[in-house]
C-alpha positions in Angstrom: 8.6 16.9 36.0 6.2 13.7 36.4 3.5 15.9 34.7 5.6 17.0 32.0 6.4 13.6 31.0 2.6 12.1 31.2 1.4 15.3 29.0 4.1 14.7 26.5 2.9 10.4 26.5 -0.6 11.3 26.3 -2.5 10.5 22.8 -4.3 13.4 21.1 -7.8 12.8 20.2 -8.2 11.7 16.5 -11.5 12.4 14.7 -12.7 10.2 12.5 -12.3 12.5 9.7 -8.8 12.4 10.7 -8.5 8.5 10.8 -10.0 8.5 7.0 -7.4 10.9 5.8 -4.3 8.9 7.3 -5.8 5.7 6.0 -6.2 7.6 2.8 -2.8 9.3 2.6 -1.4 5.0 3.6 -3.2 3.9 0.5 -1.8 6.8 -1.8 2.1 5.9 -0.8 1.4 2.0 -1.2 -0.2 2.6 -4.2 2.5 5.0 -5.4 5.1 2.7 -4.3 4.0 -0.6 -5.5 3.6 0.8 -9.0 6.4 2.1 -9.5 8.4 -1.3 -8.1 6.5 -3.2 -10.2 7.0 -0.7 -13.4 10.8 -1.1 -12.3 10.4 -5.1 -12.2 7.7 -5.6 -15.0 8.1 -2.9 -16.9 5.7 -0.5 -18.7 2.1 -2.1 -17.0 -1.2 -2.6 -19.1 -4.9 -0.5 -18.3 -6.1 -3.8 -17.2 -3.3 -4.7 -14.8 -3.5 -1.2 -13.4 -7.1 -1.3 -12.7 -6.7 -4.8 -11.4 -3.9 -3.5 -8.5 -5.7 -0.2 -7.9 -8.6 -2.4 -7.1 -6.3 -4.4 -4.7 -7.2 -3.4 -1.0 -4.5 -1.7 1.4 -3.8 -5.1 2.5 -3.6 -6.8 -0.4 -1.4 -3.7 -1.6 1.3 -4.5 1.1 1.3 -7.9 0.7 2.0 -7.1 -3.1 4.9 -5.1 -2.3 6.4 -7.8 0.0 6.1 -10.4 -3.3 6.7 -8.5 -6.1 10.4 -8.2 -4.5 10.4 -11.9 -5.4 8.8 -11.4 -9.5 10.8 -12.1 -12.3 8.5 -10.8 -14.8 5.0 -9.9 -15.5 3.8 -13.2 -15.4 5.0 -13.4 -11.4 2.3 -10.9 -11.4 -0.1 -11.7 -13.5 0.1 -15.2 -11.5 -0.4 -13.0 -8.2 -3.2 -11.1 -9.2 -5.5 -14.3 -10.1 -4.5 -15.6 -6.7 -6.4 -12.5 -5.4 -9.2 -13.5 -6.7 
């Protein structure tokens, strides 16, 4: 029973190749998600501010989707993009 339960705890090897792909498939949702929040908040977005937030890193992708909850308009961000910078 004890051997049972520390096979079922134990961590399968990840390859790196394996690592890139979560951390890819992370970066498709949030990207996925936040646009289509912000399109919901904003409204219909420009080619520049797309390119702008698909330039964004993961990171600054979540923390975009933590403030945009807070965005009025486009110009919340528009505002939060320069502060990227």
């Amino acid at each position: 029973m004890l051997s049972a339960y520390e096979q079922e705890r134990r961590m399968p090897y990840i390859t790196s190749i394996e690592r890139i792909g979560r951390q890819e498939g992370r970066r498709e949702q949030a990207d996925t998600l936040v646009l289509r929040q912000l399109t919901r908040r904003c409204g219909t977005l420009s080619p520049a501010l797309l390119t702008q937030i698909q330039a964004l890193s993961l990171e600054q992708m979540e923390n975009l989707a933590d403030d945009l909850l807070d965005f009025s308009g486009i110009q919340d961000l528009e505002d939060w993009l320069n502060q990227q910078l």
